[in-house]
C-alpha positions in Angstrom: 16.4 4.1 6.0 18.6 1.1 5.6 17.8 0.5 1.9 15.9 2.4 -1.1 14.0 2.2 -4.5 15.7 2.9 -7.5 15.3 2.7 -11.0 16.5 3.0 -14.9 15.9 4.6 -17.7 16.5 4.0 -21.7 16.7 6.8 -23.6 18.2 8.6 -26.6 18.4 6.8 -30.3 17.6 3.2 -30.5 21.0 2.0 -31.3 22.1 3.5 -28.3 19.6 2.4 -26.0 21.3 -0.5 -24.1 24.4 2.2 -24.0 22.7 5.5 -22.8 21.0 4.5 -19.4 21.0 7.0 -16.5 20.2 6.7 -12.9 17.3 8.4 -12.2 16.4 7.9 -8.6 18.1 7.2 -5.7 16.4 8.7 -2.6 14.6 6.7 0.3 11.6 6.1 -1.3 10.4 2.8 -0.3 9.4 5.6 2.9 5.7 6.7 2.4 4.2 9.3 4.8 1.1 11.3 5.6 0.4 14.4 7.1 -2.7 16.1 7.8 -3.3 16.9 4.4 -0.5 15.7 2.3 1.3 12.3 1.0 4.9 12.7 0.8 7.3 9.7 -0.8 11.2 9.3 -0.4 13.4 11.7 1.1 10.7 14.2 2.1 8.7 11.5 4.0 12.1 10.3 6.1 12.8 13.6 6.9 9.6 14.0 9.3 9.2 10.4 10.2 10.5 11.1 13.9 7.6 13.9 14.4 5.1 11.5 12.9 5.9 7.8 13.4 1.8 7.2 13.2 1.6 7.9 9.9 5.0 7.1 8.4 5.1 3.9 6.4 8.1 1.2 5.7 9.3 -2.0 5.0 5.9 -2.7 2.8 7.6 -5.0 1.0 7.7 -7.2 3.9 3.6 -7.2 3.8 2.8 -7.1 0.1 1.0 -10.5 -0.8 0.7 -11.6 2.3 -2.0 -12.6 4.9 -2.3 -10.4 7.9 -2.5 -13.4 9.9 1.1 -14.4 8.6 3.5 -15.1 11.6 6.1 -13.0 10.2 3.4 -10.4 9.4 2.7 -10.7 12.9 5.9 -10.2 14.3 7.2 -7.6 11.6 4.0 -5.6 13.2 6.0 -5.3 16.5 8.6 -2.9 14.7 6.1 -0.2 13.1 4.7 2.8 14.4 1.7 2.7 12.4 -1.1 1.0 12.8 -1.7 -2.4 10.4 -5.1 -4.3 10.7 -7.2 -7.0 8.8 -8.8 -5.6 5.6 -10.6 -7.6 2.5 -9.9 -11.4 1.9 -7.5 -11.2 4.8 -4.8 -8.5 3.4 -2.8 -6.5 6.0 -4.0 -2.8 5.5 -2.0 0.2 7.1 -4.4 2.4 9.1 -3.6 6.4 8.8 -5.0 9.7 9.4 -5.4 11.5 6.5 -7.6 15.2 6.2 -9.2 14.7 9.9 -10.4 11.0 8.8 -8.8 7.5 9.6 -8.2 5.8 6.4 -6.6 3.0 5.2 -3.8 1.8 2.2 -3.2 -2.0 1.0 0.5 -2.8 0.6 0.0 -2.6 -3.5 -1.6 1.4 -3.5 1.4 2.0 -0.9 3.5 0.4 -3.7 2.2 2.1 -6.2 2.9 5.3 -4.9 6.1 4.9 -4.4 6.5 3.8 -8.5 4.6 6.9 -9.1 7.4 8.7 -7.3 10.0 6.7 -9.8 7.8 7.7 -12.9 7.5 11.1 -11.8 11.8 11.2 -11.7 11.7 9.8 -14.5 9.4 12.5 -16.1 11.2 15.0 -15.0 14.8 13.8 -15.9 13.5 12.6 -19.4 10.5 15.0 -20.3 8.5 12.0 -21.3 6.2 9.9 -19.6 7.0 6.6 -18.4 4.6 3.7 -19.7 6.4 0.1 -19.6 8.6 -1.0 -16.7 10.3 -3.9 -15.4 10.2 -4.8 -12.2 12.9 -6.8 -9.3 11.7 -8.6 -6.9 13.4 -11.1 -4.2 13.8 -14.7 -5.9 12.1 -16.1 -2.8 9.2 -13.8 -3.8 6.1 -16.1 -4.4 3.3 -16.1 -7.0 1.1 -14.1 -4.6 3.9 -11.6 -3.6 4.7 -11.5 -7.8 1.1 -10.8 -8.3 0.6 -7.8 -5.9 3.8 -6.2 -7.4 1.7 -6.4 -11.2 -1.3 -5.2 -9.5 0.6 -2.4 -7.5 2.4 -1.2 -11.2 -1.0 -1.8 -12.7 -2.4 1.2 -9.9 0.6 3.2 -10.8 -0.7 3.4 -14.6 2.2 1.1 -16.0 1.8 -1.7 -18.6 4.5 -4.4 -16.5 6.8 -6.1 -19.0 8.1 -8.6 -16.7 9.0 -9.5 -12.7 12.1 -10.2 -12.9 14.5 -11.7 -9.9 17.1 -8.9 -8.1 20.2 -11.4 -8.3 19.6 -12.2 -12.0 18.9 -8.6 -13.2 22.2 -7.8 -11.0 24.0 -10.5 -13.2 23.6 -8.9 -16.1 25.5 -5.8 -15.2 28.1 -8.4 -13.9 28.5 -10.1 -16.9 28.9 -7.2 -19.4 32.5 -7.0 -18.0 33.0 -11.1 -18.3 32.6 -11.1 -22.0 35.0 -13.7 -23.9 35.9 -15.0 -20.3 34.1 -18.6 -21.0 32.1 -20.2 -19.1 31.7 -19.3 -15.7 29.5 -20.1 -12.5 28.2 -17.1 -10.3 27.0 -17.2 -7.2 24.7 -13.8 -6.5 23.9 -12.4 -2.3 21.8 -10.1 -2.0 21.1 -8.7 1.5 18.9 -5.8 1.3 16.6 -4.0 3.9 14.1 -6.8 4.1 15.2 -10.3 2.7 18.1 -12.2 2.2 18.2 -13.7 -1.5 21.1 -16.2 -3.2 20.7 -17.2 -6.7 23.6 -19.1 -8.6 23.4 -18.8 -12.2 25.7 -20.7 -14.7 27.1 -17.8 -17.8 28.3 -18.7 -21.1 28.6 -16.8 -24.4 25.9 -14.2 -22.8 23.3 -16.6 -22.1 22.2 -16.3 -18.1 21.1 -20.0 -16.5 19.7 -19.7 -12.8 20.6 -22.9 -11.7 19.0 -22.2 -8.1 17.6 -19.7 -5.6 17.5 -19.4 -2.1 17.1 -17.2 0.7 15.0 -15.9 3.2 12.5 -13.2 3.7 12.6 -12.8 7.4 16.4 -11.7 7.3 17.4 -8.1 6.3 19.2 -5.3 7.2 15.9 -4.1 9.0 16.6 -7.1 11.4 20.4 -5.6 12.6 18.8 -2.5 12.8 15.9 -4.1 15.2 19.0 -5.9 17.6 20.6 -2.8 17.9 17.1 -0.8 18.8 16.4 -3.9 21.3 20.0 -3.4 22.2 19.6 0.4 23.2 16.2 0.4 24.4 17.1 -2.1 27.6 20.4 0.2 28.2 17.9 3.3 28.5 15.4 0.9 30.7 18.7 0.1 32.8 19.4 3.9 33.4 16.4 5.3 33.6 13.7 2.8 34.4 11.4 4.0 31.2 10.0 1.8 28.3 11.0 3.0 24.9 8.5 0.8 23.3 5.9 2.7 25.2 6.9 6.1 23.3 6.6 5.5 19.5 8.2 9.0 18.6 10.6 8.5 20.7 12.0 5.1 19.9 11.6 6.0 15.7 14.2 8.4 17.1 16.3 6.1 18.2 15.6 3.6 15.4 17.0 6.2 12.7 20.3 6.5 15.1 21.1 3.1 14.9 20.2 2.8 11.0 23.0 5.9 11.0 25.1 3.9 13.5 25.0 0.7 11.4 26.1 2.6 8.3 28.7 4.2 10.1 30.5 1.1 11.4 30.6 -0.4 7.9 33.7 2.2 7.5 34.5 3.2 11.4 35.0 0.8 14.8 33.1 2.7 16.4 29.3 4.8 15.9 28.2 7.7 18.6 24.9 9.4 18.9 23.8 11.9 20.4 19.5 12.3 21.3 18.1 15.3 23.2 15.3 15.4 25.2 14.9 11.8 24.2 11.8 11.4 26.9 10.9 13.6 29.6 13.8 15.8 29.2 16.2 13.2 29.1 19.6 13.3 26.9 20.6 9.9 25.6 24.1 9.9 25.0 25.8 7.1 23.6 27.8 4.8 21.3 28.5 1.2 20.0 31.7 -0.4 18.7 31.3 -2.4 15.8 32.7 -5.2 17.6 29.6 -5.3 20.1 27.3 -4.4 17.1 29.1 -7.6 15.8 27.8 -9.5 18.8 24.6 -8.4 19.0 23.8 -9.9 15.3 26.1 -12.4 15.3 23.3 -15.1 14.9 21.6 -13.2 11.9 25.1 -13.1 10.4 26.0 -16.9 10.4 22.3 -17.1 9.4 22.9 -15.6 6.0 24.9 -18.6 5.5 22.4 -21.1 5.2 20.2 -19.5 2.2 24.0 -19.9 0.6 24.9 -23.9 1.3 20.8 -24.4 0.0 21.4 -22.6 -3.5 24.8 -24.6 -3.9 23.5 -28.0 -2.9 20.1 -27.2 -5.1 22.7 -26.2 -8.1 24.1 -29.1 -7.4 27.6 -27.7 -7.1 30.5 -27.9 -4.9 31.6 -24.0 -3.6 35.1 -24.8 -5.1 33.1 -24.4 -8.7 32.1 -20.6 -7.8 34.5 -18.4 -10.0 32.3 -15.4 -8.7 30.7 -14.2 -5.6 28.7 -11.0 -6.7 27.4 -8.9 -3.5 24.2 -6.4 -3.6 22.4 -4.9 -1.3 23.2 -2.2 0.9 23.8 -4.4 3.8 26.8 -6.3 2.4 28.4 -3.2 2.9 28.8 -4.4 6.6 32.3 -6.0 7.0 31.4 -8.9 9.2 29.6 -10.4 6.5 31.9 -10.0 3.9 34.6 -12.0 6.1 32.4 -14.4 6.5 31.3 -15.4 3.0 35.3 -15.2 2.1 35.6 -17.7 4.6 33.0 -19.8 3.6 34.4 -19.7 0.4 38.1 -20.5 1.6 39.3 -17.1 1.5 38.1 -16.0 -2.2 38.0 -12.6 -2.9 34.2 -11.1 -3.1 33.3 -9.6 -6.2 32.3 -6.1 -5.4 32.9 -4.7 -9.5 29.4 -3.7 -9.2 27.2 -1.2 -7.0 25.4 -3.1 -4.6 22.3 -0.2 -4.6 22.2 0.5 -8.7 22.9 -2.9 -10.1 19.6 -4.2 -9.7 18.3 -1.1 -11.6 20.5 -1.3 -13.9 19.8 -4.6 -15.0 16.2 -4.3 -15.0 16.8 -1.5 -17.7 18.8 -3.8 -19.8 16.3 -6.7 -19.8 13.6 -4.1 -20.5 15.8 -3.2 -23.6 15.8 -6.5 -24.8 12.0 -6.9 -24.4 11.6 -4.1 -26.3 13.8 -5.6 -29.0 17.1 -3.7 -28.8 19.4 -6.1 -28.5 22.3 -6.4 -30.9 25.5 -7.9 -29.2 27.2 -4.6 -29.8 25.2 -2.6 -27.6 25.3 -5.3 -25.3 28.8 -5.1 -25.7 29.4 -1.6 -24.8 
């Protein structure tokens, strides 16, 4: 998948805790499967999502905290194999098969499973259990979206610190190399699998100032990966006269080509695939240039764009007072975008010190060391 959970750990001595922090996890694992008899998480549930889409879970984070009657509920619904429907008070539930029986998960026990799957890595890298966590979330998230995540580390048997936003927690890493560089204005895009978030924060002498947040939750890198699907799936109508959308295994198939596609084209012009036996014995054979890729998303791309001109005009700032534009998420990866928010911001160069998968994590680990009270300006320092 186009995106993945990951987390941080603090260990060792206390005077080294801000120092000593590992990565821990960095598999798929915001995938979530069933077999007959089994729930698998991360890697091992991607790895047989195309031999059973009915029971393979993603993208929950675009239904945690909301109604099932949301539009974008609605419409995200369109894009998975498995089967959501109406549960308690209104909650989108996802509907599996499970030990010969039909049951069904909320979005928070799916959630929690997955932070079972981080506590478990972090068990097993640490020898220790894992009690207290901080967790991201989109900026945009709401106070019902917020609450599911508490309720969903609450299932998972963790006492949750704090919810802290992705593009502030990614500051933090940023600004432990801007020490003793004064005063400086950040402007923070994050464009993951399943939201687009901008937050610009104002930094001075370590203190972190979110002066606004933008950004919007129905634009991800799940949404490129859904043009290029539509894309493919009317070629293969063209050809062959058959309805991909009528086959769920095999157009979860072609969905994980054209996640592979997508990554590929961040580095090459051109992505081929190659799909046997796609449908009644038919080989699809293909490619995409990331020119026409380029096309096909070119709306979604200029889109990203407008979460960026609201955080500046709610900061209240002009773009010429950005010193920094810090990029996470997986999907900035994707040239096009980077070209464009240079030119936005009249040719500056984009700020990519930082990993755009980890930095979240990291900082997430950081603020949970200065919960916890470890904070001296030395290890902060370091």
């Amino acid at each position: 998948m186009s995106a993945f959970s990951s987390a941080c750990a603090l260990f060792g001595a206390r005077t080294y805790a801000l120092t000593q922090w590992t990565k821990i996890m960095s598999e798929n694992v915001r995938t979530h499967s069933v077999d007959k008899n089994h729930v698998v998480v991360g890697d091992a549930a991607k790895e047989q999502v195309d031999v059973n889409p009915f029971n393979t879970v993603f993208d929950v984070k675009r239904l945690i905290g909301r109604s099932f009657y949301d539009v974008a509920v609605q419409a995200y619904m369109k894009h998975w194999p498995a089967t959501v429907i109406s549960g308690s008070y209104g909650r989108p539930n996802v509907q599996v098969e499970f030990k010969g029986e039909t049951k069904t998960f909320f979005p928070e026990m799916i959630s929690a499973m997955i932070l079972m799957k981080l506590m478990k890595n972090a068990k097993d890298y640490l020898g220790s259990e894992v009690k207290n966590a901080v967790i991201t979330v989109p900026s945009i998230f709401n106070s019902s979206q917020r609450q599911a995540i508490v309720n969903a580390g609450t299932i998972a048997g963790l006492n949750v610190l704090h919810i802290f936003n992705e593009p502030t927690a990614a500051t933090i890493v940023y600004g432990l190399d801007k020490k003793g560089t004064g005063e400086r204005n950040v402007l923070v895009f994050d464009f993951g699998g399943g939201s687009c978030n901008v937050s610009v924060l104002n930094i001075e002498d370590n203190i972190y100032e979110v002066k606004s947040t933008a950004g919007d939750n129905h634009l991800g890198g799940e949404d490129l990966n859904n043009r290029m699907v539509n894309y493919f799936v009317w070629e293969f109508k063209r050809k062959h006269n058959i309805d991909l959308y009528t086959n769920p295994k095999a157009l979860r198939r072609l969905r994980t080509a054209c996640e592979v596609a997508k990554h590929t084209l961040s580095t090459a012009s051109e992505a081929n695939f190659q799909l046997n036996d796609l449908v009644d014995g038919i080989d699809f054979n293909t490619s995409i240039t990331r020119a026409r890729f380029e096309e096909l998303c070119s709306d979604l791309f200029l889109n990203c764009l407008d979460p960026v001109e609201r955080a500046l005009r709610d900061a209240k700032m002009d773009k010429k007072q950005i010193h920094d534009v810090v990029l996470i998420g997986g999907s900035t990866r994707i040239p096009k975008l980077q070209k464009l928010l240079s030119e936005f911001f009249s040719g500056k160069e984009l700020n990519k010190s930082i990993n755009p998968d980890e930095a979240v994590a990291h900082g997430a680990a950081i603020q949970a060391a200065i919960l916890s009270g470890y904070r001296s300006e030395r290890q902060l320092s370091a």
